[in-house]
SEKEBA-587636 format. One record per residue (C-alpha): residue number from 0; x, y, z. Coordinates in steps of 0.25 Angstrom, whole numbers, plus 2048, in hexadecimal, padded with zeros to 3 digits. Each point is the difference from the previous one (the first is absolute). Layout:
BEGIN
<node num="NUM" x="X" y="Y" z="Z"/>
...
***
This chain:
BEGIN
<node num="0" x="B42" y="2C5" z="993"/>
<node num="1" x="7F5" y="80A" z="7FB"/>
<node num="2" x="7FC" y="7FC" z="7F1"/>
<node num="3" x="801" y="80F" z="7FA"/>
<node num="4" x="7F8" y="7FE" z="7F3"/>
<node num="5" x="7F5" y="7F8" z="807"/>
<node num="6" x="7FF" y="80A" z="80A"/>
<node num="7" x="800" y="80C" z="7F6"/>
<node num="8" x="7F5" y="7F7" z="7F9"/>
<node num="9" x="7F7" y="802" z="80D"/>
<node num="10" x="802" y="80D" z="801"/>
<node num="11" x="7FC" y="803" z="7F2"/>
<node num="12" x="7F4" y="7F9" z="802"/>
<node num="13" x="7FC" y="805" z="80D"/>
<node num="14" x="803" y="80E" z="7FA"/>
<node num="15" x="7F7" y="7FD" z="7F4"/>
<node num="16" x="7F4" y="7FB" z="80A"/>
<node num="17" x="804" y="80E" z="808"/>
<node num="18" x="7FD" y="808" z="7F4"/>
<node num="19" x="7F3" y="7F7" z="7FA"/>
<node num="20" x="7F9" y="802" z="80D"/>
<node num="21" x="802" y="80F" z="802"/>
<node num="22" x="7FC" y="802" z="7F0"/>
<node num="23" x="7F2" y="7F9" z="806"/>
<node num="24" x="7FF" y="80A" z="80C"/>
<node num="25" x="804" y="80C" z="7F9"/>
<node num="26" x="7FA" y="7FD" z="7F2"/>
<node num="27" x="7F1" y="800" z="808"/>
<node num="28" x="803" y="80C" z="808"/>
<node num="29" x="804" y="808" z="7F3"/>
<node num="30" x="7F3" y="7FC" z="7FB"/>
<node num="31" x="7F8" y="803" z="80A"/>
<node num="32" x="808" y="80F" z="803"/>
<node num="33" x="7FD" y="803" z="7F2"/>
<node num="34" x="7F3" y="7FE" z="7FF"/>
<node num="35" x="7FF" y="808" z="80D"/>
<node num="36" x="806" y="80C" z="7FA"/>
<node num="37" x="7F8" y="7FE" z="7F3"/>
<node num="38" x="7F5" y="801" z="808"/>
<node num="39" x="804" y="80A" z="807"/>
<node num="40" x="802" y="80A" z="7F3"/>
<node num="41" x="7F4" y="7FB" z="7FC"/>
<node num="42" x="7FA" y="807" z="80B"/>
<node num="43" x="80A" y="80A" z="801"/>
<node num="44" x="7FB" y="803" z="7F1"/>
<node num="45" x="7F3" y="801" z="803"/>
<node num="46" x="801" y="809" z="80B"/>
<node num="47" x="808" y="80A" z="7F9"/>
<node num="48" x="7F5" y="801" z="7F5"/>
<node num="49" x="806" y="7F7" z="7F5"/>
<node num="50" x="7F4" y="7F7" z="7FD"/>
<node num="51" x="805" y="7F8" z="7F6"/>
<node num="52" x="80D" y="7FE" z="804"/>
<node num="53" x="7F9" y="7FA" z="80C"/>
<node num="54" x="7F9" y="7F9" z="7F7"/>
<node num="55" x="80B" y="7F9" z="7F8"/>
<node num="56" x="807" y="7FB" z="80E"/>
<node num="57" x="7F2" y="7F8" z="806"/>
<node num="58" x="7FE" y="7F9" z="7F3"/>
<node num="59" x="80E" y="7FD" z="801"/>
<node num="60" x="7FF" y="7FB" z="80F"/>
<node num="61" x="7F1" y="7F8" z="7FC"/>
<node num="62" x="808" y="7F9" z="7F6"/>
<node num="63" x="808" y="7FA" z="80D"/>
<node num="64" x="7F3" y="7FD" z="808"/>
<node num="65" x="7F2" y="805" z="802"/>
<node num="66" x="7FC" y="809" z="80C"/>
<node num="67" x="7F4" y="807" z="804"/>
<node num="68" x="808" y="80A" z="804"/>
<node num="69" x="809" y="802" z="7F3"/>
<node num="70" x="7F3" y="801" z="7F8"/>
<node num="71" x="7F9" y="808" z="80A"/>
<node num="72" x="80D" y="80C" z="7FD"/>
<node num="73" x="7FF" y="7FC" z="7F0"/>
<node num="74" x="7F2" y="802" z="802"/>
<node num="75" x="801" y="80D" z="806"/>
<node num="76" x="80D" y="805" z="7F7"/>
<node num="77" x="7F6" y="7FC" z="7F4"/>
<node num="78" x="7F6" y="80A" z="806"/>
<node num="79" x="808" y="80B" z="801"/>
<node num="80" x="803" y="7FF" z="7F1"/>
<node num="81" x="7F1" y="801" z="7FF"/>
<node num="82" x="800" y="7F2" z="7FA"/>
<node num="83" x="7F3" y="7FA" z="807"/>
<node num="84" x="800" y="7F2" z="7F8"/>
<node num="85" x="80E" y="7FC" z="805"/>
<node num="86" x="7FD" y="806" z="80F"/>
<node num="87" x="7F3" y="7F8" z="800"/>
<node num="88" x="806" y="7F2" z="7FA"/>
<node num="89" x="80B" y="801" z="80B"/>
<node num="90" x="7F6" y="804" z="80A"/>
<node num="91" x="7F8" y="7F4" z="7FD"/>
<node num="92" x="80E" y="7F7" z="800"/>
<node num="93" x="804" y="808" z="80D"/>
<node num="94" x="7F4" y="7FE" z="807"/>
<node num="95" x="7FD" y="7F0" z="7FB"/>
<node num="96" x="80D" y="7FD" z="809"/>
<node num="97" x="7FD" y="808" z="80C"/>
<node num="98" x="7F0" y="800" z="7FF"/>
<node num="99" x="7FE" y="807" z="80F"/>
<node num="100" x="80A" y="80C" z="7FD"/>
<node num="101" x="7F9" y="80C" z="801"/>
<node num="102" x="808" y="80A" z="7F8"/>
<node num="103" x="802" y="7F7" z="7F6"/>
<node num="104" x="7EE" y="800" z="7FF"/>
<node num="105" x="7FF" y="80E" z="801"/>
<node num="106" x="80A" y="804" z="7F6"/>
<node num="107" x="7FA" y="7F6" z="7F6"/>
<node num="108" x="7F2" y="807" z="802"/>
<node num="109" x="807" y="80E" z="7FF"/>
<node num="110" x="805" y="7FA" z="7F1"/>
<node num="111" x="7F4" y="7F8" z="7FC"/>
<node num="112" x="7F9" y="80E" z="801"/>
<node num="113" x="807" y="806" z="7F6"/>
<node num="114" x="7FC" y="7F5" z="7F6"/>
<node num="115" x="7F4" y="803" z="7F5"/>
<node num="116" x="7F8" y="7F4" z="804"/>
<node num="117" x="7F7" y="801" z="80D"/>
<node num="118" x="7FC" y="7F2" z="802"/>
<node num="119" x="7F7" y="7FD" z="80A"/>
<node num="120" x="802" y="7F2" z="806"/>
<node num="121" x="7F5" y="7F4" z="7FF"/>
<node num="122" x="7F7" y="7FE" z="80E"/>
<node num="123" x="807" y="7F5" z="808"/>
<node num="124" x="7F9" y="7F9" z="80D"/>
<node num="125" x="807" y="806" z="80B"/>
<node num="126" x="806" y="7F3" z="806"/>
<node num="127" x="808" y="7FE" z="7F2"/>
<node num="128" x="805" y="810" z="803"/>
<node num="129" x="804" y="7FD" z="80F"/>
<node num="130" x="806" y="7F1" z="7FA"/>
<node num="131" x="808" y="808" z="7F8"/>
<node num="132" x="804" y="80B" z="809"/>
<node num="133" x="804" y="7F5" z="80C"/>
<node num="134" x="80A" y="7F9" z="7F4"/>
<node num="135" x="807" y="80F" z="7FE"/>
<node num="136" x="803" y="801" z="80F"/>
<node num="137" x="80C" y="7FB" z="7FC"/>
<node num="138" x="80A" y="7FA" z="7F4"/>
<node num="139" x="803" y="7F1" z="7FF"/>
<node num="140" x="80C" y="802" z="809"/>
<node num="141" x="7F8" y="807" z="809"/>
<node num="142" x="7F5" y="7F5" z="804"/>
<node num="143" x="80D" y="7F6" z="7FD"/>
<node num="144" x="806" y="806" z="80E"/>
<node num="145" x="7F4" y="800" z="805"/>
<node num="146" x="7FB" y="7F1" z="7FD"/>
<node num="147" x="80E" y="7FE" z="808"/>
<node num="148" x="7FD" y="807" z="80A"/>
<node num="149" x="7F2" y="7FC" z="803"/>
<node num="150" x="806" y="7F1" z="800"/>
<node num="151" x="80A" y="804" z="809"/>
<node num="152" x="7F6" y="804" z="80B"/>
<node num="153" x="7F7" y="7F4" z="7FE"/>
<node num="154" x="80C" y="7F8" z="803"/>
<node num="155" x="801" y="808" z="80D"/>
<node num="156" x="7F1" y="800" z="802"/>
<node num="157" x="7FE" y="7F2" z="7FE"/>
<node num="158" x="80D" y="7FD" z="80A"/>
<node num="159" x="7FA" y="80A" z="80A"/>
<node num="160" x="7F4" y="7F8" z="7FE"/>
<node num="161" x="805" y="7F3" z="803"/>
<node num="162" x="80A" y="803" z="80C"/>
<node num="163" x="7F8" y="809" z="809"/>
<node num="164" x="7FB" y="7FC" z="80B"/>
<node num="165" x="7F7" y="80C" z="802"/>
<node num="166" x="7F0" y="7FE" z="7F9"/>
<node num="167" x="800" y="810" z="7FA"/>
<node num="168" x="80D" y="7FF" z="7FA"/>
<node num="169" x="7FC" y="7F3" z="7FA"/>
<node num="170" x="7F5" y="806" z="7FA"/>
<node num="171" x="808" y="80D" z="7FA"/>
<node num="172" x="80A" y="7F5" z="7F9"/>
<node num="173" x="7F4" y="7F7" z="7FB"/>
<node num="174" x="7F8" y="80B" z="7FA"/>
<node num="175" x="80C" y="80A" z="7FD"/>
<node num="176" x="808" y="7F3" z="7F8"/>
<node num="177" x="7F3" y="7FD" z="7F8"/>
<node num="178" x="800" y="80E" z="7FC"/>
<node num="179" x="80E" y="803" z="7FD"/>
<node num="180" x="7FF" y="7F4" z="7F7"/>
<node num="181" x="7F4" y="804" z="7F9"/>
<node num="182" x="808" y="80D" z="7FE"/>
<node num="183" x="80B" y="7F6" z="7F9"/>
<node num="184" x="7F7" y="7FB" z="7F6"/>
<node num="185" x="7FC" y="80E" z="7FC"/>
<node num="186" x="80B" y="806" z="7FF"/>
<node num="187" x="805" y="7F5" z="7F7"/>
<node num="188" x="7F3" y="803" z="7F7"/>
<node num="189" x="804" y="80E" z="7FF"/>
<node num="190" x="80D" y="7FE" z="7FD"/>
<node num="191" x="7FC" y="7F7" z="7F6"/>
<node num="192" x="7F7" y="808" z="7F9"/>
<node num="193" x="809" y="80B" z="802"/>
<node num="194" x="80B" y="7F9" z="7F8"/>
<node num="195" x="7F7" y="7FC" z="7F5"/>
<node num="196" x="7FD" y="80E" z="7FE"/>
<node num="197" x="80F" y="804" z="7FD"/>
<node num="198" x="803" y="7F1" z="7F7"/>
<node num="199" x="7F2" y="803" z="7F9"/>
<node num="200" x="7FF" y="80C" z="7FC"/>
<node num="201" x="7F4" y="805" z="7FA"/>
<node num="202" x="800" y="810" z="800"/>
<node num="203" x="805" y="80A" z="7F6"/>
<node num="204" x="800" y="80E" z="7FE"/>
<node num="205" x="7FE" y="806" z="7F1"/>
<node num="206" x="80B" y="805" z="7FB"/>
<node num="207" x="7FB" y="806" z="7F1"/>
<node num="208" x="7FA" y="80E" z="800"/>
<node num="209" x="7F2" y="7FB" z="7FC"/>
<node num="210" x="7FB" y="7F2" z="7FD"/>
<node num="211" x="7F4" y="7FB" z="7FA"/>
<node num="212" x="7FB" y="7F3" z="807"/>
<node num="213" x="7FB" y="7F7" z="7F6"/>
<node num="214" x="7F7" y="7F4" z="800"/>
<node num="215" x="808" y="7F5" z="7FB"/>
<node num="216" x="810" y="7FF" z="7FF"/>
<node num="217" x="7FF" y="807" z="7F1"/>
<node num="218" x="803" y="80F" z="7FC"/>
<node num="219" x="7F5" y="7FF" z="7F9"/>
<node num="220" x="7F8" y="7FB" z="80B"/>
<node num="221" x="7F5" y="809" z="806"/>
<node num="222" x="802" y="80C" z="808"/>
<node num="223" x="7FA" y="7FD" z="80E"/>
<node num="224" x="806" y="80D" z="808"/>
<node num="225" x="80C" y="809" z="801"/>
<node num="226" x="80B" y="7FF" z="80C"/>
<node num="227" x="80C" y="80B" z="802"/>
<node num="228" x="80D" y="7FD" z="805"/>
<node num="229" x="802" y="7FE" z="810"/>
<node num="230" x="7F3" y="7F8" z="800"/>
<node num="231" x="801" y="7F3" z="808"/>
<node num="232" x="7F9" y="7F2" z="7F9"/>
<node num="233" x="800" y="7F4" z="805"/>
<node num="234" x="805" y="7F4" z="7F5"/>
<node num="235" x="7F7" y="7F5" z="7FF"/>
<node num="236" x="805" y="7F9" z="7F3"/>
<node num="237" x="80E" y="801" z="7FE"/>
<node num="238" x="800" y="7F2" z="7F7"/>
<node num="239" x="803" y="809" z="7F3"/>
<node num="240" x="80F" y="806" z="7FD"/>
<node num="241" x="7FB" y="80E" z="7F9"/>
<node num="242" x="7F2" y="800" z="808"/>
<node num="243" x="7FC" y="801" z="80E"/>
<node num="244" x="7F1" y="800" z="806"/>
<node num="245" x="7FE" y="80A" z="80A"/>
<node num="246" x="7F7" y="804" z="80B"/>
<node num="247" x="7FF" y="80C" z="806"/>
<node num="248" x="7FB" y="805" z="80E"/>
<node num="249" x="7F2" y="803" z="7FC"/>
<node num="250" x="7FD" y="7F2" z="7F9"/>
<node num="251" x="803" y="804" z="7F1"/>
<node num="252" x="807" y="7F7" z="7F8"/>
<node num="253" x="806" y="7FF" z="7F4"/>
<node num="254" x="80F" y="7FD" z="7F9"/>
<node num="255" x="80C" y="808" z="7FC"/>
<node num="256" x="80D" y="800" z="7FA"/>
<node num="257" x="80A" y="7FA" z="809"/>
<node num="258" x="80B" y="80B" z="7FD"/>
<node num="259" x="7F6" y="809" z="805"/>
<node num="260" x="801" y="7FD" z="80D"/>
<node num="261" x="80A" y="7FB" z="80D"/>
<node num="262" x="800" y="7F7" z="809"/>
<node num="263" x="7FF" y="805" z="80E"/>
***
């Protein structure tokens, strides 16, 4: 005989289960399709002229995760409204995630035109520029897929290497494996620095209409030079709470007020 109450019992219980499993599938997917229409008014705003709106709805979507491509359109929504300090500080956040995106370059040039200062950047020795422009190929993900792929084809290479019977294809292994594998180790390096770029972050944009760079962390220090909004320095000390040594591009340094600057 069918024992009705314990039977209900596991029928309850299996209906609760039922309904804790679909609350975690559909719980995620309302997530996700909300953000996808937030997203899409965000750009939908921006399209049909009202900047700020599109404004309000990337801040709100950054505060779920950083894109390059979410402050590239804050950047560019920030532009439109004639506000070059914020379309510069979201060029530079846009672009330290996505290094080897060209819009994202050009539009920060477009903006960092419009700014007061003209800063001419210090001499480098070329190999330093090409290093540097070999690490922005790519973002750490980028050389993350392509450390994996390179390690995949030394694999093959060095398996090609060892079970052919034939000397050329022998030789296309050995020589290809090393190489694949001294693109591994690169790519790692890259990768690496990359992502101590984004933990570390040393750049940012000045945010007060004009500051006053003084010579030690004091208002009543000495005034070294004037900087305007929009400028990009580089911080050097950031042991102080109220105070920040900067740097900037031409090799003048110098400190300011913490609240008169972001961080990129």
């Amino acid at each position: 005989m069918i024992n009705v109450g314990k039977f209900m019992k596991m029928y309850n219980i299996r209906r609760c289960m039922m309904v804790i499993s679909l609350s975690f599938i559909i719980y995620p997917l309302s997530i996700i399709h909300a953000s996808a229409q937030t997203k899409a008014e965000a750009d939908s705003a921006y399209v049909r002229g009202e900047f700020q709106k599109a404004i309000k709805d990337y801040e709100a979507l950054l505060k779920n995760g950083a894109s390059a491509d979410l402050y590239y359109n804050l950047g560019n929504a920030y532009y439109r409204t004639e506000n070059i300090t914020k379309a510069v500080l979201n060029y530079e956040r846009a672009l330290l995630l996505s290094p080897s995106d060209r819009d994202i370059r050009f539009n920060l040039q477009m903006a960092r035109s419009k700014t007061i200062d003209k800063i001419t950047p210090e001499q480098e020795m070329f190999f330093i520029t090409w290093y540097r422009s070999l690490i922005n190929l790519a973002s750490v993900d980028g050389w993350a897929r392509t450390a994996l792929i390179s390690l995949a084809l030394a694999v093959i290479l060095a398996l090609l290497y060892l079970f052919s019977d034939r000397i050329w294809l022998r030789k296309v292994g050995f020589f290809g494996a090393i190489f694949m594998i001294a693109v591994f180790i690169l790519s790692n390096v890259f990768a690496h620095q990359q992502k101590e770029l984004l933990v570390n972050r040393s750049g940012a944009i000045v945010t007060a209409g004009s500051v006053a760079v003084k010579s030690t962390p004091d208002k009543k220090g000495t005034d070294l030079f004037v900087i305007h909004e929009g400028t990009k320095v580089t911080i050097t000390d950031a042991s102080m709470k109220e105070w920040k040594g900067i740097r900037l591009a031409d090799g003048k340094e110098g400190w300011i007020e913490t609240k008169q600057i972001e961080l990129i």
